[in-house]
C-alpha positions as CSV (number, residue, x, y, z in Angstrom):
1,X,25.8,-3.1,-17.8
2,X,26.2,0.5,-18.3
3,X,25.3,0.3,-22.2
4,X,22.3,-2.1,-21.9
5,X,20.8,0.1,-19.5
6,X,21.4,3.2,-22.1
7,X,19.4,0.7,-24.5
8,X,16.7,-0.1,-22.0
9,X,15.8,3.5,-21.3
10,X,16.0,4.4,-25.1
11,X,13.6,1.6,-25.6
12,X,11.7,3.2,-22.6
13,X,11.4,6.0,-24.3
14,X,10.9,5.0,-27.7
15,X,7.7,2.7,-26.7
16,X,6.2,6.1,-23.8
17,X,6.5,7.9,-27.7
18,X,4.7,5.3,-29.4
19,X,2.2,4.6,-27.0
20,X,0.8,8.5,-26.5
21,X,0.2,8.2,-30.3
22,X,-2.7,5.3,-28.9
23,X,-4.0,6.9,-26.3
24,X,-7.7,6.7,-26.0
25,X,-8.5,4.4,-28.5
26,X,-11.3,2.3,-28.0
27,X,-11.0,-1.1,-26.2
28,X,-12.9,-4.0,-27.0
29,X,-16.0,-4.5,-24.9
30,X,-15.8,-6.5,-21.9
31,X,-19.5,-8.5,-20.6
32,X,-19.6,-8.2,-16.4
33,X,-21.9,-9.5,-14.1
34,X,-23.4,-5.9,-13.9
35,X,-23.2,-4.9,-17.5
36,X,-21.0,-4.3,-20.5
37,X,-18.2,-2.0,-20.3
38,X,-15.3,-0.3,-22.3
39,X,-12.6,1.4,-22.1
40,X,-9.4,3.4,-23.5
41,X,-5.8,2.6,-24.3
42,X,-3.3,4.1,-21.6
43,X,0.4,3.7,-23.1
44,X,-0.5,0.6,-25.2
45,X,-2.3,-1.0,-22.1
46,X,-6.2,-2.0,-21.9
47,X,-7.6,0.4,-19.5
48,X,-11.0,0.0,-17.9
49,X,-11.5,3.0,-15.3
50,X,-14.5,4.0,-13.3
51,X,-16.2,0.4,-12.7
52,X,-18.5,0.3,-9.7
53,X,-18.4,-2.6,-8.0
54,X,-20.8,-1.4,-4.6
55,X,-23.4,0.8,-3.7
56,X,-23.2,2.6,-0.7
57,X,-25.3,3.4,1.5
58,X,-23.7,5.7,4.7
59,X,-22.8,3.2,7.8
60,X,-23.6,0.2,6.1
61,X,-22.0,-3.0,4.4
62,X,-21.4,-2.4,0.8
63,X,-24.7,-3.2,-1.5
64,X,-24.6,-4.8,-5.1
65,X,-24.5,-2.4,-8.2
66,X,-27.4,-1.9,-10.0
67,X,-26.7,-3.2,-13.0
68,X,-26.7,-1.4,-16.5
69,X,-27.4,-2.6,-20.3
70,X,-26.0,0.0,-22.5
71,X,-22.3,-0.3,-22.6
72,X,-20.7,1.7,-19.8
73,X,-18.0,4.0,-21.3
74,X,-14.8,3.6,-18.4
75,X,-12.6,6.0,-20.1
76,X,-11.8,8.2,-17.0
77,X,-11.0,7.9,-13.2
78,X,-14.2,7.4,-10.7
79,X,-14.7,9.2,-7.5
80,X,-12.6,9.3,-5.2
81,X,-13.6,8.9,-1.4
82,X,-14.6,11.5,1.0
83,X,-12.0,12.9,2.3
84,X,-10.3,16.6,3.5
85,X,-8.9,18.4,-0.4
86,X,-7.5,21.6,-0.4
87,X,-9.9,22.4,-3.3
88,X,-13.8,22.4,-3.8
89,X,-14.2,19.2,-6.0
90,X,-17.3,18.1,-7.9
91,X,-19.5,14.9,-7.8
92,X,-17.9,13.2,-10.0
93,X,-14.3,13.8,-8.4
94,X,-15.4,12.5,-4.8
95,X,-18.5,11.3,-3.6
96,X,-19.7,9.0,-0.8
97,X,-20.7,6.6,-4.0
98,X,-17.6,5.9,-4.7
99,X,-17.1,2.3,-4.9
100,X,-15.6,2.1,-8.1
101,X,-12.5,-0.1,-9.3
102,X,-9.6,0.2,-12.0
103,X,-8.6,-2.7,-14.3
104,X,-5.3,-2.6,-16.8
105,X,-5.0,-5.8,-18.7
106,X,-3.3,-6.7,-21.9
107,X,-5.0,-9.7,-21.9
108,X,-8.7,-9.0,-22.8
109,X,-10.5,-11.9,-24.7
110,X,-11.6,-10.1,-28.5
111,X,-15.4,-9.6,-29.0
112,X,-16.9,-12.6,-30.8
113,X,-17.3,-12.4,-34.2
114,X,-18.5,-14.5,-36.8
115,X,-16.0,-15.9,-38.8
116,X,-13.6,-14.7,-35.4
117,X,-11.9,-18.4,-34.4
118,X,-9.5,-17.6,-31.0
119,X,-7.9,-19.8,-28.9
120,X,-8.5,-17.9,-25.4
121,X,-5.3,-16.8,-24.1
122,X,-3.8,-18.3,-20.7
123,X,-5.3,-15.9,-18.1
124,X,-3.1,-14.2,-15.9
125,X,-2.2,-13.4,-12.7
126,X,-3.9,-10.8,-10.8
127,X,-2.5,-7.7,-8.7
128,X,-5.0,-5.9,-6.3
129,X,-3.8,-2.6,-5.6
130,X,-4.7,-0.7,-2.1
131,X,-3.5,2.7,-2.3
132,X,-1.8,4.4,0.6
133,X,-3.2,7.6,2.6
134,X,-3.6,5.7,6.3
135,X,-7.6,5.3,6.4
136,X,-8.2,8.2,6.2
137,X,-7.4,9.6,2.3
138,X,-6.0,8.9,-1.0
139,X,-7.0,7.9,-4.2
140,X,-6.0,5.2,-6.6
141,X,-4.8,7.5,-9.3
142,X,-2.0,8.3,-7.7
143,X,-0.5,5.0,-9.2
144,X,-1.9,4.1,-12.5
145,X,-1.2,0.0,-13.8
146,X,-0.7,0.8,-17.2
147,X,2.9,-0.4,-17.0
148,X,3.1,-3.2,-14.3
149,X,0.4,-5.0,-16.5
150,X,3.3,-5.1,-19.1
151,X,4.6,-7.8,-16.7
152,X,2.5,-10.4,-18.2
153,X,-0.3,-9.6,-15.5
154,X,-3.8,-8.2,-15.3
155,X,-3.7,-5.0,-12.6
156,X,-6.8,-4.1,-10.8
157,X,-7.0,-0.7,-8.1
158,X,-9.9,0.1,-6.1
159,X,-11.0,2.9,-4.2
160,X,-13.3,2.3,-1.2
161,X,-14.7,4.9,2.1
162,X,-12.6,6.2,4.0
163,X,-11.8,8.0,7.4
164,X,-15.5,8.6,9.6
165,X,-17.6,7.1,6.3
166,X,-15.6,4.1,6.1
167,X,-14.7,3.3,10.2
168,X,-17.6,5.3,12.8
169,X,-18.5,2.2,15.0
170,X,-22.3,2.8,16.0
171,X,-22.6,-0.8,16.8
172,X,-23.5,-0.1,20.8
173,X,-27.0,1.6,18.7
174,X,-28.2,-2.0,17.9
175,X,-27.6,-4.7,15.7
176,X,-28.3,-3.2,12.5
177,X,-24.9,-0.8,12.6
178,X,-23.1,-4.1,14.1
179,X,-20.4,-3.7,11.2
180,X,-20.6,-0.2,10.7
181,X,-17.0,-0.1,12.3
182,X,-15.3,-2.0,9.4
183,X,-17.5,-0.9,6.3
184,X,-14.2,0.5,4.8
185,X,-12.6,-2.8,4.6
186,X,-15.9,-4.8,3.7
187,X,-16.0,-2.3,0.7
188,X,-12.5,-3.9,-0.4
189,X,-13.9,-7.2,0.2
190,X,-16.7,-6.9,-1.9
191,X,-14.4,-5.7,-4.6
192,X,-12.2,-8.8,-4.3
193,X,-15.6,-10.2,-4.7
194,X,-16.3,-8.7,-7.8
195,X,-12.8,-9.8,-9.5
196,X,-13.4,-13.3,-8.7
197,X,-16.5,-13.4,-10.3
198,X,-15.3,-10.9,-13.4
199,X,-11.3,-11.0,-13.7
200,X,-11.3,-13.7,-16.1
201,X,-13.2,-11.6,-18.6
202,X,-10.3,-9.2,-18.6
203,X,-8.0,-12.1,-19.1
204,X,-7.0,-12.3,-15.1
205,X,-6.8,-15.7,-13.1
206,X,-9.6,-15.4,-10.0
207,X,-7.5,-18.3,-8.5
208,X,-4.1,-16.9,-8.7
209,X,-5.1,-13.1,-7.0
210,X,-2.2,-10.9,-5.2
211,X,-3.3,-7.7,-3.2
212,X,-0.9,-5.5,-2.6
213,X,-0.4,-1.5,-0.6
214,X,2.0,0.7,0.6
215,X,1.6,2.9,3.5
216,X,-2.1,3.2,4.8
217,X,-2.9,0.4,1.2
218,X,0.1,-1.7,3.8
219,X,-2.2,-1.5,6.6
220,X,-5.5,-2.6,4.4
221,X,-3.6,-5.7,3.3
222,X,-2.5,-6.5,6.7
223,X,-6.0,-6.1,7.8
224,X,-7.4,-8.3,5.0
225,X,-5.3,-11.2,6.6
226,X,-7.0,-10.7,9.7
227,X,-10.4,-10.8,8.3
228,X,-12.5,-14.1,7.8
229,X,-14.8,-12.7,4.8
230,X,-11.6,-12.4,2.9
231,X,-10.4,-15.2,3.1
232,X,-10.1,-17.5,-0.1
233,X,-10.4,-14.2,-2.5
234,X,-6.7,-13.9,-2.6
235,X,-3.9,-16.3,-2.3
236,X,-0.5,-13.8,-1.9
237,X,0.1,-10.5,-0.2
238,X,2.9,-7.6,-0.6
239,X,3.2,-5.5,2.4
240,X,4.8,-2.3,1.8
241,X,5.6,0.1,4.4
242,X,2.6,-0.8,6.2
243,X,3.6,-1.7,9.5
244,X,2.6,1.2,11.5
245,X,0.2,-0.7,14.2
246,X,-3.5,0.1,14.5
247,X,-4.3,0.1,18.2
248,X,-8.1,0.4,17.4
249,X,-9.7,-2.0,20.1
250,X,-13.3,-2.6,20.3
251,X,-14.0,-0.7,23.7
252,X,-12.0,2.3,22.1
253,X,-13.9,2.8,18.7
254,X,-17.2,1.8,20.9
255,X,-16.1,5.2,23.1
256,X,-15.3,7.2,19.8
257,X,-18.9,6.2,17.8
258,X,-20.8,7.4,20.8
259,X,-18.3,10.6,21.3
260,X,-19.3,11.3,17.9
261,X,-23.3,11.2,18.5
262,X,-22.8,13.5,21.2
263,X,-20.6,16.3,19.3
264,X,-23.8,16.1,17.2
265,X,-26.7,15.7,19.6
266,X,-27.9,12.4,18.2
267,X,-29.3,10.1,20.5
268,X,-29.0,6.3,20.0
269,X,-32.5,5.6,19.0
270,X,-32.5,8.5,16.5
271,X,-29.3,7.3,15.3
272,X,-30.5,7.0,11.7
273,X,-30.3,10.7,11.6
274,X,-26.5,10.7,11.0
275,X,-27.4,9.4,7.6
276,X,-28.4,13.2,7.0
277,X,-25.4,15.0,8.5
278,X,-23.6,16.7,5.5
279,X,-20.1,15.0,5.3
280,X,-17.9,18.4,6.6
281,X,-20.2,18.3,9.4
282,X,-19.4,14.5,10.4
283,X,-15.8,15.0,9.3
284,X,-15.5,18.2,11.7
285,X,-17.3,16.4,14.3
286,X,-15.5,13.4,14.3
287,X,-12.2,14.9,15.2
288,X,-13.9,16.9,18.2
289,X,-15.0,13.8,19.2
290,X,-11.7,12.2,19.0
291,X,-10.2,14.5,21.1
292,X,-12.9,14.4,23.7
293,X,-12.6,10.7,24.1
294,X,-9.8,8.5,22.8
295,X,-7.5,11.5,21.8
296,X,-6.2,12.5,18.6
297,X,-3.0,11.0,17.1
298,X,-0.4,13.5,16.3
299,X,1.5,12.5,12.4
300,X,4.5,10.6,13.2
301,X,3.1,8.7,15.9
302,X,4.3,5.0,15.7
303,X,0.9,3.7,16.0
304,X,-2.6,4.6,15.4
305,X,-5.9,4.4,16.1
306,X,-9.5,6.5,15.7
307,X,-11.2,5.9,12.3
308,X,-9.6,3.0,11.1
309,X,-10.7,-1.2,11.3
310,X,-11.7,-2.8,14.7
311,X,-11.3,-5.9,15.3
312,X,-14.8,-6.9,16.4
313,X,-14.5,-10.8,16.3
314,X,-16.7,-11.3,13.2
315,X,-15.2,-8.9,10.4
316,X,-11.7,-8.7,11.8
317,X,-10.8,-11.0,14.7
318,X,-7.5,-9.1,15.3
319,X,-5.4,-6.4,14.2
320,X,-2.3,-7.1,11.9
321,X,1.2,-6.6,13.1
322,X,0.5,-7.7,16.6
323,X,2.9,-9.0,15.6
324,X,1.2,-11.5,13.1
325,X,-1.5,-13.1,11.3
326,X,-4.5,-15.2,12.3
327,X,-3.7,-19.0,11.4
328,X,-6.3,-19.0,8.5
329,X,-4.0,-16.7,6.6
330,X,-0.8,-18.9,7.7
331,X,-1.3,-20.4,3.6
332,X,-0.8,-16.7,2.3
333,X,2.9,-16.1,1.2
334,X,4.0,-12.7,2.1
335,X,6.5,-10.4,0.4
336,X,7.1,-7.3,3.4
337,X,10.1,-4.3,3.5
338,X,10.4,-0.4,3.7
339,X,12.0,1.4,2.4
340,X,15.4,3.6,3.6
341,X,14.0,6.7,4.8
342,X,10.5,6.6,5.4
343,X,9.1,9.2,6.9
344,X,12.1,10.5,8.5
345,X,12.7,14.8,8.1
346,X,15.7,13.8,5.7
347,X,18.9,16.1,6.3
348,X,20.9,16.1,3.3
349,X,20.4,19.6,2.8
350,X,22.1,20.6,5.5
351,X,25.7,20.7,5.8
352,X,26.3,18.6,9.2
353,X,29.3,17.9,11.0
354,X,29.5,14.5,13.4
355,X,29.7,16.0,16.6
356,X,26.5,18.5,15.5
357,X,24.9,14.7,14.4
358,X,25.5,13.4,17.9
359,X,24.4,16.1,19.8
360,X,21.2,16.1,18.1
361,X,20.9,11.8,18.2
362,X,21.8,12.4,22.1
363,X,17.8,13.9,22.3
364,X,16.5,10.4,20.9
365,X,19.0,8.0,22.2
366,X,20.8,9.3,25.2
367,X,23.1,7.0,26.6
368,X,23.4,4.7,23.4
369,X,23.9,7.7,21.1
370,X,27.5,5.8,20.5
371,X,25.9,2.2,20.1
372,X,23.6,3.8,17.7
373,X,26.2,5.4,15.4
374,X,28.5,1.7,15.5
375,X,25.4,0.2,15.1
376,X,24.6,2.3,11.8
377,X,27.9,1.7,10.6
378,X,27.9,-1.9,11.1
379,X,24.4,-2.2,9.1
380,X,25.4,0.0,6.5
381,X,29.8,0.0,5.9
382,X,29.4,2.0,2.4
383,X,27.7,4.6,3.6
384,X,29.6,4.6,6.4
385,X,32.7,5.6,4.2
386,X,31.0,8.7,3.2
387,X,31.9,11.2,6.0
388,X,30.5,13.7,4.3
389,X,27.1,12.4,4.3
390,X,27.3,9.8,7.1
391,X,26.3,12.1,10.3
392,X,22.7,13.5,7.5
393,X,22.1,9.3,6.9
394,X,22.3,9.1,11.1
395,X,19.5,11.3,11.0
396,X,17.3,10.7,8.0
397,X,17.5,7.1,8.4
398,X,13.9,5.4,9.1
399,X,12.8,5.3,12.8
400,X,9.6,4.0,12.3
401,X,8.5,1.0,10.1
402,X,12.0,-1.4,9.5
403,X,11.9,-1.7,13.3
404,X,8.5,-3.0,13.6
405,X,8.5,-4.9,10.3
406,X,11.5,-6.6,11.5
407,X,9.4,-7.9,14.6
408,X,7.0,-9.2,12.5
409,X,9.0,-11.1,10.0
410,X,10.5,-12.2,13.0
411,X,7.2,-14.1,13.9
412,X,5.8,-15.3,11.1
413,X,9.2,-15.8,9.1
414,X,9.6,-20.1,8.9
415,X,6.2,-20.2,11.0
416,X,3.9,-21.0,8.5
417,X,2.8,-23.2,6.3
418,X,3.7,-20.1,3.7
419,X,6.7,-18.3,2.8
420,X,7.7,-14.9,4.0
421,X,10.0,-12.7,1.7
422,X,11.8,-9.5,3.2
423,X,13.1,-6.4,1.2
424,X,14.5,-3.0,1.7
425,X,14.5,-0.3,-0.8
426,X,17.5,2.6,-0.6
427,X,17.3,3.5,-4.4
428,X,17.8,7.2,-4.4
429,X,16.1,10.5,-6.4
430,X,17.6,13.2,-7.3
431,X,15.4,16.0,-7.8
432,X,16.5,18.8,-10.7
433,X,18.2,21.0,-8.7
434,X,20.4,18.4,-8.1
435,X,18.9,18.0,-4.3
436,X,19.7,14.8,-3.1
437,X,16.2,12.9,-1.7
438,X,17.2,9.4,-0.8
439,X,14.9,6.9,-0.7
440,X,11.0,8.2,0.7
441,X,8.0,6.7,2.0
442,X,6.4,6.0,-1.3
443,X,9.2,6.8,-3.4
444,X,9.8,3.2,-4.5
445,X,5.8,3.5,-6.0
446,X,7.1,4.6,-9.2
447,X,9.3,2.1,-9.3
448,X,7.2,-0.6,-8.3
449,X,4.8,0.4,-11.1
450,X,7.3,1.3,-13.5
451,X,6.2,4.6,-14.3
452,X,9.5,6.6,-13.9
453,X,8.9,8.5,-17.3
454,X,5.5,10.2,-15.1
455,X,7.7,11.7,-13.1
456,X,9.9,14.0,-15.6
457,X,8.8,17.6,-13.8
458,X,10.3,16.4,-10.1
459,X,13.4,14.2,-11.2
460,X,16.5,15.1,-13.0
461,X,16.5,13.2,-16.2
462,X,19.9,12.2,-15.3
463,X,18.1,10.1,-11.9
464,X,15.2,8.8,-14.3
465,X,18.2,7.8,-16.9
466,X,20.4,5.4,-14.2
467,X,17.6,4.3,-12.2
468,X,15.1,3.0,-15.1
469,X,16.9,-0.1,-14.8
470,X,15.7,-0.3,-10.9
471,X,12.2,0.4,-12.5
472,X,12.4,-2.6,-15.0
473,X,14.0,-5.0,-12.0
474,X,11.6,-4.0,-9.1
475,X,8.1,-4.3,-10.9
476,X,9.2,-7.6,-13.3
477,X,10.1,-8.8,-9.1
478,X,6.6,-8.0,-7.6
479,X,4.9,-9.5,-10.7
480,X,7.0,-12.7,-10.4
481,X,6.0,-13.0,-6.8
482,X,2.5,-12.8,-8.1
483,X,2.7,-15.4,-10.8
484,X,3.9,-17.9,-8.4
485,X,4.8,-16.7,-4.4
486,X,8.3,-16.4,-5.3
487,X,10.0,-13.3,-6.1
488,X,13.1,-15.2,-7.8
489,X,13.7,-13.9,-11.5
490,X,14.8,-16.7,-13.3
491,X,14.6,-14.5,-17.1
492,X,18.3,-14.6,-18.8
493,X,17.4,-10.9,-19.4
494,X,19.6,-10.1,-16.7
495,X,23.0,-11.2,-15.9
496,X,23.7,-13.7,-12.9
497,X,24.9,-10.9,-10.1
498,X,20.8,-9.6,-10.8
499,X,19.4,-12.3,-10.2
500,X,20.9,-13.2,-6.2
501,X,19.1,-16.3,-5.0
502,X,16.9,-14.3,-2.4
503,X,15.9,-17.5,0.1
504,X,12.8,-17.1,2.7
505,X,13.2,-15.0,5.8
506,X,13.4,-16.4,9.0
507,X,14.6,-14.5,12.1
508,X,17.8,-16.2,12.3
509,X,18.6,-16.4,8.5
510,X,17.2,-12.5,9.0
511,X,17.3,-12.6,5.3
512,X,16.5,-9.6,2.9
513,X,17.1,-8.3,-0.1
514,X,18.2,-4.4,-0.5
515,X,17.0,-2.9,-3.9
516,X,19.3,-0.1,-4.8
517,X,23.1,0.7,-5.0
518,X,24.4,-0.8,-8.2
519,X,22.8,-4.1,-8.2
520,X,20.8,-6.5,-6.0
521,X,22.2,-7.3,-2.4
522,X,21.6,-10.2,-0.4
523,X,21.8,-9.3,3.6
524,X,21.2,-11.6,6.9
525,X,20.8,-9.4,9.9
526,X,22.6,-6.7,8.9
527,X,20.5,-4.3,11.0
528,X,19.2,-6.3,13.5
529,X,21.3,-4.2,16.8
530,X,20.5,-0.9,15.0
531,X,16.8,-1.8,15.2
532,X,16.2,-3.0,18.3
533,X,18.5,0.6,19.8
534,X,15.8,2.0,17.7
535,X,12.7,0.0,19.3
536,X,13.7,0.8,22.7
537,X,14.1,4.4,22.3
538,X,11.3,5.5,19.6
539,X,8.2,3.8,20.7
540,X,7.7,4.5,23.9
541,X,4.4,6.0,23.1
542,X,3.4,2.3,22.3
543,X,5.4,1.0,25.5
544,X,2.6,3.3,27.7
545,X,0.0,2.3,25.6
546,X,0.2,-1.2,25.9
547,X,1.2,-1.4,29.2
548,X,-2.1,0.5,30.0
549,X,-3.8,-2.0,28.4
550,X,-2.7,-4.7,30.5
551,X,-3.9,-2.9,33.6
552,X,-6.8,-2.4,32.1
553,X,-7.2,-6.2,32.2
């Protein structure tokens, strides 16, 4: 295994050589429903950057694009949306217009030509990317599909409003802001939208569409199952650490719109006027307002809730996670995991000794402190044989998303009419100092795009050398799920302990399928008593919350 994988990366390598020689050539041009466009070559992909698929106008449902007769040059990212930056940027780096999507394909048809005969190539399948940043930031271009569309599928990424621009619910001012709450998500919509009706000009299947996020881009595809204007614009979904649950009710984003009017002396029939508001102004005055009324959610809080989707009956008739799906996305087959340590302050660098582990687990868990540590063991026997590092894994160890994820596999796992799939990713970096940093929130991103050779200036080459094969594995995985629901590999490129015969989850089988260590593993409930220790000691923030709720009722 050891001396293919030295021949994968060299090939790797060899091809990232060969490719930068082709960087920004010319693509051919590619007819939309809004006007010709083209685009470069990214590392011998077709990249089309930059497309608008909505206008915006602030508050409102996303409008069509104006459309355009001279051939649009997409060589370079679009704006990205509104958001806080630690740097001035320009127009064309963020604006409130920034409804603008991303499309790699390998697949484009050729221009006609006379004398130009060409069978049209078998279009294929389609991978929506939502990018991560909660609701409230990020960009697309943090994960670039130049590579993933190597795996025989077309890669689309879109970036939509965000934070007070994409979520202010002014819907209590009349019916004309009635979905001003969700306009965010609606932007996504429309650009689903826009790939049926385009995709298959770039050589992409409208009828075989995946969408896919991690973190925050988690949360948008779980919302997307909860909303009715989605469905039938995509048939699979891949739900990366995402399972942090919006609270967002209607009474509470109702409270926060009209908290927001008032931080800026806007009555409800002038309400038109926040159209006029420079953006820091609404930004700053949205988290007074949040703090006035609903409150503001500190980072790390297992939930959240302020600027993000409501569930208003009509856009979104629930939120996701609670702990499922609406039935009208029960058809939707599901691929949903974390990965090892989250968001967890990791504690590798720190020399620790058991007892100092203990006494600082006695703060979270009390009385279980010991159930915890057998319970870690139990899960996880090979780390458990590393005394050295076993009382910094008790630590760093995720607290917040496999607990909740694992509730809602547990309801929708062999409870619909679709299968549900259930990973976990523990593949670790190393950065060049040698500093050990486990497995991240978002560090399986590279991975899942296959983009490892990006990341040269944070990883020791020695980490990028052994895990390229990780690379290889986990994107050819997520594109098999999107050719056909199931994440199976059946290629002879890898021998028969890579490819494990990973079966649905259900809550008894409590199947799921850990990417990292030296190959594939199949589990069944290994984890099951560690998580549940976990659930009853780290979310009693949404134990209160929920039990509030109830006497609210």
């Amino acid at each position: 295994m050891k001396t293919k994988l030295l021949l994968t990366v060299m090939a790797v390598m060899m091809t990232v050589a060969g490719w930068a020689q082709e960087n920004n050539k010319k693509t051919e041009v590619v007819n939309t429903t809004s006007g010709p466009v083209q685009g470069i070559v990214q590392e011998g992909t077709n990249a089309f950057l930059g497309i608008p698929y909505a206008r915006v106008e602030r508050c409102m449902p996303p409008l069509p694009v104006k459309s355009w007769k001279e051939v649009r040059q997409c060589d370079h990212w679009g704006p990205q949306a509104m958001q806080q930056t630690n740097r001035p940027m320009s127009e064309d780096e963020m604006s409130e217009q920034c409804c603008v999507l991303n499309v790699w394909s390998n697949n484009v048809p050729p221009t006609p030509r006379p004398g130009l005969n060409l069978r049209p190539a078998e279009p294929k399948p389609v991978m929506v990317w939502l990018h991560g940043g909660g609701f409230d930031s990020g960009t697309p271009a943090w994960d670039p599909g130049m590579w993933l569309a190597k795996k025989d599928v077309v890669v689309v990424s879109v970036t939509h409003r965000l934070n007070i621009l994409g979520f202010l619910d002014l819907s209590t001012c009349g019916e004309k802001y009635k979905h001003s709450g969700n306009v965010g998500m609606l932007d996504v919509v429309q650009a689903l939208q826009w790939v049926r009706s385009n995709i298959h000009r770039f050589g992409g299947d409208p009828n075989n569409v995946t969408i896919f996020g991690e973190s925050g881009g988690g949360g948008k595809v779980g919302s997307l199952l909860c909303m009715p204007p989605a469905k039938g614009l995509f048939h699979k979904a891949i739900i990366m650490s995402g399972t942090i649950l919006n609270v967002n009710t209607k009474a509470m984003t109702e409270e926060l719109g009209e908290a927001v009017l008032k931080e800026l002396g806007i009555s409800k029939d002038e309400v038109d006027k926040i159209k006029d508001v420079p953006y820091k102004d609404l930004y700053a005055a949205g988290q007074r307002a949040m703090a006035a009324s609903i409150g503001t959610r500190r980072p790390g809080t297992p939930m959240m809730w302020g600027f993000g989707p409501t569930p208003d009956g009509e856009d979104m008739v629930q939120q996701p996670f609670q702990p499922g799906f609406p039935d009208f996305s029960d058809n939707i087959p599901i691929l949903i995991g974390t990965t090892f340590n989250e968001l967890q302050r990791q504690r590798y660098s720190q020399p620790m000794t058991m007892q100092q582990a203990r006494e600082e687990l006695q703060r979270t868990f009390g009385e279980e402190t010991d159930a915890y540590i057998e319970a870690f063991k139990k899960a996880y026997p090979q780390k458990a044989q590393d005394q050295k590092r076993l009382p910094q894994d008790l630590l760093s160890i995720d607290w917040l998303f496999r607990p909740k994820t694992l509730i809602t596999a547990d309801a929708i796992g062999g409870k619909r009419k679709a299968d549900t799939y259930m990973y976990m990713f523990t593949v670790n970096d190393v950065s060049h100092n040698n500093e050990f940093k486990g497995s991240a929130h978002g560090a399986e991103l590279k991975y899942c795009f296959d983009v490892l050779h990006h990341y040269e200036d944070q990883l020791a080459g020695k980490c990028i050398t052994e895990n390229q094969e990780w690379a290889n594995y986990m994107s050819a995985v997520w594109a098999k799920f999107a050719h056909d629901g199931n994440p199976n590999l059946g290629e002879e490129r890898y021998p028969e302990d890579w490819r494990p015969k990973w079966q649905p989850y259900t809550a008894e089988n409590g199947e799921l399928l850990e990417l990292g260590g030296t190959r594939p593993t199949i589990h069944h409930n290994h984890d099951r008593q560690l998580a549940e220790i976990i659930d009853r000691h780290c979310f009693k923030q949404l134990d209160e919350f929920r039990k509030n709720e109830r006497m609210k009722k």
